[in-house]
N, C-alpha and C positions, 0 to 999 in steps of 0.2 A: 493382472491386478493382484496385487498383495491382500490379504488379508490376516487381521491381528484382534485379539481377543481384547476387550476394555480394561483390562487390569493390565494385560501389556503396552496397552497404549500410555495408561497414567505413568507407566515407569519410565515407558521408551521414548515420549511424546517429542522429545528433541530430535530423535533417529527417525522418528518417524515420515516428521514434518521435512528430515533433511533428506528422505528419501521422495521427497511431494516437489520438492522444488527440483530436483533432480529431472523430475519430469515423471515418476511412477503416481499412479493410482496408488490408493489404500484403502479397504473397505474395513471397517471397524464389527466386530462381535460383540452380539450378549447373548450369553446363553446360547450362543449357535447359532443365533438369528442374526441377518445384517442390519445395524440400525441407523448408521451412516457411513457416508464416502467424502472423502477429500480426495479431489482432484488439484489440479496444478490450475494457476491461475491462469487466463488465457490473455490478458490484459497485462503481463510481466512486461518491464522496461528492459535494457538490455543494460543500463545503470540504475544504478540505487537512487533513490531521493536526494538526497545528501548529495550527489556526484554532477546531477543535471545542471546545469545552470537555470538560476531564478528567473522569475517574470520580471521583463519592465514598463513601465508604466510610462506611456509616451504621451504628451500634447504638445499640439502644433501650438505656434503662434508663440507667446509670450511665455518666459520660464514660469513656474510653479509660485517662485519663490517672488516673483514681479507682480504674479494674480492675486497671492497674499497682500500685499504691501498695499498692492492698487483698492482694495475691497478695505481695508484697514482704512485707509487715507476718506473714501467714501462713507462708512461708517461715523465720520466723526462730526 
């Protein structure tokens, strides 16, 4: 586990955080004393957000667009 003092981290926070996804620890200083840790997230996808394919939204029976029309038509 790395550790880095808080004025290094305000500087370095991009290097820092690109050493956390990498897969390293980093325990943060103040004064000497450890006051946090960032660990790597254990819940990582092996793609990005953006890359997954989205949810979809499926009903049986009649289109979406038919239960509309049909609920429109009863309404009136």
């Amino acid at each position: 586990m790395n550790s880095v003092t808080f004025t290094k981290f305000r500087r370095n926070a991009s290097r820092v955080l690109d050493s956390v996804e990498r897969g390293e620890s980093v325990r943060i200083l103040r004064h000497g004393k450890a006051i946090a840790r960032i660990v790597p997230d254990d819940s990582r996808e092996d793609k990005p957000a953006w890359k997954r394919p989205g949810l979809r939204l499926v009903k049986t029976g009649t289109s979406l667009s038919e239960a509309v029309l049909a609920e429109r038509r009863a309404s009136r």
